[in-house]
C-alpha positions in Angstrom: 1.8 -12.3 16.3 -0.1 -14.1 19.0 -4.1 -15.5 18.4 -6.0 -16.7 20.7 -6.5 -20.1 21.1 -9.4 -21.8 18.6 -10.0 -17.7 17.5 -9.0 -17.8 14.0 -12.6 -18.5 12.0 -13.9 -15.4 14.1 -10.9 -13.3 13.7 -11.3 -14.5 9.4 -14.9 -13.6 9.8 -14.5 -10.4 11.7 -11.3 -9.5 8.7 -13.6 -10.2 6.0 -16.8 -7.5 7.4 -14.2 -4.5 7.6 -16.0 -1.7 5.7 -12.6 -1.4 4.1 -13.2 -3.9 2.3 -16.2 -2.7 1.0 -14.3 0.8 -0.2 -11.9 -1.3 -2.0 -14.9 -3.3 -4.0 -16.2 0.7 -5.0 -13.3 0.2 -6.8 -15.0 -2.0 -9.3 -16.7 0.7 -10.7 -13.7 2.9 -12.2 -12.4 -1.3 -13.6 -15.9 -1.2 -15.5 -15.8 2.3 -16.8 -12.0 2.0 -18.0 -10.9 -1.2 -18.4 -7.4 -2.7 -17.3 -5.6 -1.5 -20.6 -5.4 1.8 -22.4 -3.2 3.6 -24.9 -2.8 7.3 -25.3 -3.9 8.7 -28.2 -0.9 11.6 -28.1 1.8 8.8 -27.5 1.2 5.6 -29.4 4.4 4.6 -29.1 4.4 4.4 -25.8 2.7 1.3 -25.2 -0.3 0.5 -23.2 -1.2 2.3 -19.9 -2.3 -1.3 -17.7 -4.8 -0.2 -14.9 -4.6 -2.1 -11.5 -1.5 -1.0 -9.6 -0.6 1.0 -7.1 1.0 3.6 -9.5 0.4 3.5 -13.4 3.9 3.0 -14.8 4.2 5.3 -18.1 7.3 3.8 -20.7 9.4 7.0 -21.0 13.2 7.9 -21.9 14.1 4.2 -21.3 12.4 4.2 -17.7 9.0 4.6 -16.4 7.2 7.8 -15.3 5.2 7.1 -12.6 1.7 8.6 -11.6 -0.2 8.0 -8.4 -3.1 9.8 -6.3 -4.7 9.0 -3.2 -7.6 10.9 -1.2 -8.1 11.4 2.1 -11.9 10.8 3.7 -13.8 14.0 4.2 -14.1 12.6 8.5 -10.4 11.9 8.7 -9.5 15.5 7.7 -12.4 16.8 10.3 -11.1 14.1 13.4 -7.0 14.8 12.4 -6.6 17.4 9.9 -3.0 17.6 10.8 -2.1 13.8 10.2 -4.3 14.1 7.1 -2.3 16.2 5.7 0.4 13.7 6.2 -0.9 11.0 5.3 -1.5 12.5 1.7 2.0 12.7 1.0 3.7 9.3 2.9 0.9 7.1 1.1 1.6 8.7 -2.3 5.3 8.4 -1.9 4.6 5.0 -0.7 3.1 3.8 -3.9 5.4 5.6 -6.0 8.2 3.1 -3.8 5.7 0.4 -4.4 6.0 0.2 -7.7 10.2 0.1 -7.8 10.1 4.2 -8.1 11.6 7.2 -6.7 9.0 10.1 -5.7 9.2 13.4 -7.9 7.0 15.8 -6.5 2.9 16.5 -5.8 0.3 18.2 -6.3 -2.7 18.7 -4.0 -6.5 19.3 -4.5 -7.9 21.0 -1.4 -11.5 22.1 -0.5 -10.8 23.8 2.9 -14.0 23.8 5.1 -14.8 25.6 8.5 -13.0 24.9 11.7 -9.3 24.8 11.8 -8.3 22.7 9.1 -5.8 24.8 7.4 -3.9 22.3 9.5 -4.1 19.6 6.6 -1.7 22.6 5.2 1.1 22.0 7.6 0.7 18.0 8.3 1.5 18.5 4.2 4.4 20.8 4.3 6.2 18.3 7.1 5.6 15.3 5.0 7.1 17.1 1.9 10.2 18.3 4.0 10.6 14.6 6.0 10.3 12.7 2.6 11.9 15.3 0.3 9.0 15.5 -2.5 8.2 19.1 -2.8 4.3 20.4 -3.4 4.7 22.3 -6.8 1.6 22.7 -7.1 -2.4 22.1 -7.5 -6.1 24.0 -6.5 -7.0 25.0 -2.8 -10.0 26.8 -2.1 -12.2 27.4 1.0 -16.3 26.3 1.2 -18.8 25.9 3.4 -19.6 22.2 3.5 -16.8 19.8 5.3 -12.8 19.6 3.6 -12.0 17.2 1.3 -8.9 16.3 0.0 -6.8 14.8 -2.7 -3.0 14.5 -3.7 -1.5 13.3 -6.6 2.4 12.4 -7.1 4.7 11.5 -9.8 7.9 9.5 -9.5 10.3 7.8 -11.8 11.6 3.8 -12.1 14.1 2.4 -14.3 12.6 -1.4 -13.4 9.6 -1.8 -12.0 7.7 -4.1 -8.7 4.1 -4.6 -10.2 1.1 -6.2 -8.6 0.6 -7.9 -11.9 3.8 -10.1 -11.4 3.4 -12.5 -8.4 3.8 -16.3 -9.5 2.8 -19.7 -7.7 6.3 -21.0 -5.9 7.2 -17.3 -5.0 7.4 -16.8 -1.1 5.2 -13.8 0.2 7.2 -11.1 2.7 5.7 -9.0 4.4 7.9 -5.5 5.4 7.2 -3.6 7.9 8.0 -0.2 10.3 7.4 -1.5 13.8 9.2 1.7 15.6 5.8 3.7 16.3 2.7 3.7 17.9 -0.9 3.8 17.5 -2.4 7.2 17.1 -5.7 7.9 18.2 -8.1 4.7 18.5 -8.3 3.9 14.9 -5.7 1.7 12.5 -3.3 4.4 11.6 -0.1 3.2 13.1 2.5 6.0 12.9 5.8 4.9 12.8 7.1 8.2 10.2 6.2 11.3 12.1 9.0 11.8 14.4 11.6 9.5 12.6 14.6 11.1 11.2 13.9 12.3 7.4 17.0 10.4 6.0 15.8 7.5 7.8 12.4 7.4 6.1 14.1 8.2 2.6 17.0 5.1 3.2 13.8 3.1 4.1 11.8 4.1 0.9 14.8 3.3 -1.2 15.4 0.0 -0.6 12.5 -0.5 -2.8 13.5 0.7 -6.2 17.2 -0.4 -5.4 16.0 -4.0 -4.8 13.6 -3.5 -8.1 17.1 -2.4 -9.9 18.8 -5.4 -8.7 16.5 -8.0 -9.9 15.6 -9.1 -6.6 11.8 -8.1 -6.6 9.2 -7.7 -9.6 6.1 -8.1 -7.5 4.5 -6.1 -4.7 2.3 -4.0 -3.5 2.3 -1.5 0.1 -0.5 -2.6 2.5 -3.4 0.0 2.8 -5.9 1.0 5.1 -7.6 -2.7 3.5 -5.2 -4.1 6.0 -2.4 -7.2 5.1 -5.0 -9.3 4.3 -6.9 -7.5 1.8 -3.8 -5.6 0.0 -2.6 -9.4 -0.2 -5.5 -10.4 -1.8 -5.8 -7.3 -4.4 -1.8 -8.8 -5.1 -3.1 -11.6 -5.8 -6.1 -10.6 -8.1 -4.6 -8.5 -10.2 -1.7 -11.4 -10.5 -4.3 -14.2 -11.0 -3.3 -16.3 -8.2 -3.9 -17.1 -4.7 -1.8 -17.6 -1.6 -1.3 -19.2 1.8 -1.0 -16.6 5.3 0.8 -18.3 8.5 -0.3 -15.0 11.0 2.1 -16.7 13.3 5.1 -14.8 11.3 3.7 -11.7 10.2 5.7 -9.0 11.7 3.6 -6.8 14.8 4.4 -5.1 17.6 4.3 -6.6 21.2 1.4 -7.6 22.6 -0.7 -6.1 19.4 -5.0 -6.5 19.3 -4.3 -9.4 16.3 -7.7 -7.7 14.5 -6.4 -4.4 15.0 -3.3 -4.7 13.4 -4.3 -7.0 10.6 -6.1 -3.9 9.7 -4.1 -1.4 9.9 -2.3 1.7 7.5 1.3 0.9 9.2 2.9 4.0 7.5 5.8 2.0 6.2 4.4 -1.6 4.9 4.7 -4.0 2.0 4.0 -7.1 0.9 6.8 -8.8 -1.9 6.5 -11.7 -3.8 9.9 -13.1 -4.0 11.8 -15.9 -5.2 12.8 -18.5 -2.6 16.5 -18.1 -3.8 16.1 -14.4 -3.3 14.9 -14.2 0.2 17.8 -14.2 2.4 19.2 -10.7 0.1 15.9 -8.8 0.5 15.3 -10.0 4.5 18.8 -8.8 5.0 18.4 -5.2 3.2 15.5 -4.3 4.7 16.7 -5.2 8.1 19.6 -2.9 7.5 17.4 -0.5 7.3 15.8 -0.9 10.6 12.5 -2.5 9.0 11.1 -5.9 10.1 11.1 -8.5 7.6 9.3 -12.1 7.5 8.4 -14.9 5.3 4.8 -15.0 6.0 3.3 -17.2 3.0 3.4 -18.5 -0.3 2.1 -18.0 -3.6 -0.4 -20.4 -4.8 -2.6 -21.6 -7.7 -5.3 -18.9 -8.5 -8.6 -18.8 -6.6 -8.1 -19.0 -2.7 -6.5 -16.7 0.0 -6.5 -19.3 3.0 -5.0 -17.8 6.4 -3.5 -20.2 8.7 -2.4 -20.0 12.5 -0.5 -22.8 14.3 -2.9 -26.2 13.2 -6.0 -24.2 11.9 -6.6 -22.5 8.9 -9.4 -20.8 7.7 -10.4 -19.5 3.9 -10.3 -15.5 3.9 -11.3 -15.2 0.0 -12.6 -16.8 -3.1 -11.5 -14.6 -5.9 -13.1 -16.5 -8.4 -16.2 -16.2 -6.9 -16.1 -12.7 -5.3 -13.8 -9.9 -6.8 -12.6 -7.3 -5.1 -11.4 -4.1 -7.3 -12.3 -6.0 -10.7 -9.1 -5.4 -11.8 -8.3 -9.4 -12.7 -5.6 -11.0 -14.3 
């Protein structure tokens, strides 16, 4: 990715003022009212239910259940109600992948307002049928006020990636569909809709296969917070902090640097691997038609610093500004 000459403290400054990043610190307020641990009171045995990534992973049958939900903003289901609909499936099924699972199936929650949104009901069904994850299931009901929506998946894992697990020394990767385009004039960059379903499914696999295999414990798949900030929630909920060279994160050609840095790419994730593992999980994911870079390195807790060619600039200081509250 090309910066502009001398551009990188604005471009840090101009990362760091993204209301996304404000969303993401809202986030602070379900760490204070539940905490980071938990424990059913139904299933003792079972272990403690740890808050913080992307899905919670639930100890069952010698695997892990897994349990994700995402919603959609009310003004993204009134300005694209079909991609909406979409989304609400590809981001669950992303974090299911994420953390090192399979999806199952979802569920959706639907308040259908005026106008024609039913179309979040279609962008839906073609995400179910392009990722293979039926809808079994959930509450839709018209009103008068705008639509809001909300889907929930489960999945399953027999090993899991966790954002809990990054260590100092590991090598940061990012992974990434770059076979799309913008759509619209926001960040979504769609690179799912009108690839072939067994090509997104192959693509979504190589997560839990490289989970299975040993090759990857730590990860997370970068939001609408952009790289930079789903790197940084990584690294808060791991304790640690990290170093960015944007010169090797993977973009398309001739990419806005701000815009893309902030973008939902539909298929991205950042790894934390060991440097004796890189050259196996570079190679599978390029199999698979998905760009794949070392762009950092893991470091000692407290400091996100983003570097470009001879500059570098400090994105984050976790130990004086959280983000979610979820903290190692």
């Amino acid at each position: 990715m090309k910066i502009e000459p001398g551009s990188l403290t604005s471009l840090t400054g101009a990362l760091r003022s993204r209301v996304e990043l404000t969303y993401k610190q809202d986030i602070q307020l379900a760490a204070k009212a539940f905490g980071r641990e938990s424990r059913s009171a139904w299933f003792p045995d079972a272990g403690p239910i740890v808050n913080g990534d992307d899905a919670t992973a639930l100890a069952h049958d010698g695997g892990f259940l897994l349990f994700a939900a995402e919603g959609m903003r009310g003004e993204f289901v009134e300005a694209d109600p079909w991609f909406a609909g979409f989304c609400s499936v590809m981001t669950n099924v992303n974090d299911i992948a994420a953390t090192g699972g399979r999806p199952w199936a979802v569920v959706d929650v639907l308040f259908l307002g005026s106008g024609d949104n039913e179309r979040v009901l279609d962008g839906m069904a073609a995400a179910s049928a392009a990722f293979g994850v039926p809808v079994v299931g959930g509450h839709t009901t018209r009103v008068a006020q705008a639509s809001m929506l909300a889907v929930a998946v489960v999945g399953r894992a027999k090993r899991l990636i966790s954002s809990r697990a990054a260590k100092p020394g590991q090598v940061v990767l990012a992974a990434v569909g770059l076979d799309g385009t913008f759509r619209g004039s926001g960040g979504n960059f769609n690179a799912t809709t009108a690839a072939p379903p067994q090509r997104l499914r192959s693509q979504l696999a190589v997560l839990p296969e490289l989970a299975e295999n040993g090759l990857v414990t730590a990860g997370k798949d970068i939001s609408m917070a952009g790289l930079c900030g789903t790197l940084l929630m990584l690294l808060e909920t791991s304790g640690c902090g990290a170093h960015l060279d944007l010169a090797r994160v993977p973009a398309p050609k001739g990419v806005d640097p701000l815009r893309w840095l902030t973008a939902f790419p539909s298929f991205g994730f950042l790894l934390a691997v060991d440097p004796r593992d890189l050259a196996q999980v570079r190679a599978r994911f390029e199999a698979a038609g998905i760009a794949c870079e070392a762009v950092g390195e893991i470091t000692p807790p407290g400091l996100l610093e983003i570097f470009y060619e001879e500059h570098h600039a400090t994105y984050w200081d976790l130990k004086s500004h959280p983000l979610t509250g979820f903290g190692g």
